[in-house]
ZAMARGU-4260 file (C-alpha; in steps of 0.2 Angstrom, whole numbers, plus 5000, padded with zeros to 4 digits):
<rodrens>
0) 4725/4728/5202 | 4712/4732/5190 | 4711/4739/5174 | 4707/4741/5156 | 4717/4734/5144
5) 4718/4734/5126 | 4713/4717/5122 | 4727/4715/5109 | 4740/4716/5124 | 4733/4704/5136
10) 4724/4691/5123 | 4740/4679/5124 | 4740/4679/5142 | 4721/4676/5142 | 4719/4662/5131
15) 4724/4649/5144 | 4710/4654/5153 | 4698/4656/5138 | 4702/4637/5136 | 4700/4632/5154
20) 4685/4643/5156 | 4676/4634/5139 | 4678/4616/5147 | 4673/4623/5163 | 4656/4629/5158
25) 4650/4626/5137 | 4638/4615/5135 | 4640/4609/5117 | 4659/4605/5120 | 4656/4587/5110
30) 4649/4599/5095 | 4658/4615/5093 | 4675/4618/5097 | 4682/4632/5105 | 4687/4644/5091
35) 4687/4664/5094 | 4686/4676/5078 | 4700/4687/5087 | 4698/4698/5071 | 4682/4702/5076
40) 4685/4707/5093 | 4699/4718/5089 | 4687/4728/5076 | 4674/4729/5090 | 4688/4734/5102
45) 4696/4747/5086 | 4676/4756/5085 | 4675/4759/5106 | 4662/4746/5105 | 4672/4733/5117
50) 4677/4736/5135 | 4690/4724/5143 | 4694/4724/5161 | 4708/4713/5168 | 4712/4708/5186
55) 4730/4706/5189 | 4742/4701/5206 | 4758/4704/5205 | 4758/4710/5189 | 4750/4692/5182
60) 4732/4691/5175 | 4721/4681/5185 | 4705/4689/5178 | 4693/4696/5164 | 4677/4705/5162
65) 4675/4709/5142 | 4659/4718/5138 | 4652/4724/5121 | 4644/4740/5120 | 4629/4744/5108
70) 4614/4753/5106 | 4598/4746/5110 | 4585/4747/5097 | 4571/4745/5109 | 4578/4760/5117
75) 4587/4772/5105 | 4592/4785/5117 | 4602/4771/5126 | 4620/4760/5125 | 4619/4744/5132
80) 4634/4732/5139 | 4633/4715/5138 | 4646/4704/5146 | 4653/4693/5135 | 4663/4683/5146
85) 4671/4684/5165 | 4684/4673/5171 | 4693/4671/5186 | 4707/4659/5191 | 4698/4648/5201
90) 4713/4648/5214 | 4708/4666/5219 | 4689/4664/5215 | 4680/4669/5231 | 4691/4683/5235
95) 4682/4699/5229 | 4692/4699/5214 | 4677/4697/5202 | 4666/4709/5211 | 4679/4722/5210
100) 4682/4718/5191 | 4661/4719/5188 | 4661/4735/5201 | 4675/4744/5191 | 4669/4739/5175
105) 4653/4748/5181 | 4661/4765/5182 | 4670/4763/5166 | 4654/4757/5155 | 4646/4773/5165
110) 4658/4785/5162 | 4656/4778/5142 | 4638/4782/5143 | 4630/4767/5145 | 4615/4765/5154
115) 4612/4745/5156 | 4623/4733/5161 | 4620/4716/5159 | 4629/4699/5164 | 4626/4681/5158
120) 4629/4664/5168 | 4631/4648/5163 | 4616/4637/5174 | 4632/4625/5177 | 4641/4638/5187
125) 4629/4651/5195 | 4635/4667/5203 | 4618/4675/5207 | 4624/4681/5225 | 4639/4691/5216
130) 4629/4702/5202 | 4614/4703/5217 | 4629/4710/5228 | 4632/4720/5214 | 4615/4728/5215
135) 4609/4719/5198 | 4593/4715/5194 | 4588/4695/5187 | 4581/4701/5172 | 4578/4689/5159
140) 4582/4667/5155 | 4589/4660/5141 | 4585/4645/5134 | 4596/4635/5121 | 4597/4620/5111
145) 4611/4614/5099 | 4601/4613/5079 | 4619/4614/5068 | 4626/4601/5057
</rodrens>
């Protein structure tokens, strides 16, 4: 089943996950330490401006699609969603799961009035095949370097 949740009343059950999920895939794990400003999330989540979409079997969460929803200045007549982050358990990952979650969270962001949808990847662990699946377009690279203390 998926669904949007309140983030408040699946976060516990996610944070396993968030853990796995940020040895799996950061790339400054040896300089910054997982640490999520739940506070601020809940805010974005309280304004309309987060949307989290949870994949569950059997009542159990096995995944997450968590987008944050914001007006783009270039384009002012438009709201933007930005994936923040999109896990599944990797003991159902190649099962459709994700591209449901992406798909359904495409109709909610929709029915929100958003007009852009956009989805980052970690180089380490690529999904191109899914978001092109998924009719997205590869729009843009990042580049990043570590310049902290």
């Amino acid at each position: 089943m998926i669904r949007v949740e309140k983030l408040k009343d699946c976060l516990e059950e996610m944070k396993p996950y968030l853990r796995k999920h940020y040895e799996e895939v950061f790339l400054y794990k040896e300089k910054i330490e997982l640490n999520p400003d739940y506070d601020s999330y809940y805010k974005y989540e309280e304004e309309g401006l987060l949307n989290t979409v949870i994949a569950r079997e059997d009542g159990k969460l096995v995944g997450y699609f968590l987008s944050f929803i914001f007006k783009n200045p270039h384009y002012k007549d438009h709201y933007y969603a930005a994936n923040d982050i999109i896990y599944v358990d990797p003991l159902i990952r190649n099962t459709g799961i994700a591209y449901k979650m992406i798909e359904f969270a495409e109709k909610e962001l929709k029915a929100k009035g958003v007009s852009v949808m956009s989805i980052n990847m970690k180089v380490a662990m690529p999904f191109e095949g899914l978001c092109k699946e998924a009719g997205m377009d590869k729009a843009e690279y990042v580049y990043s370097k570590y310049i902290g203390k």
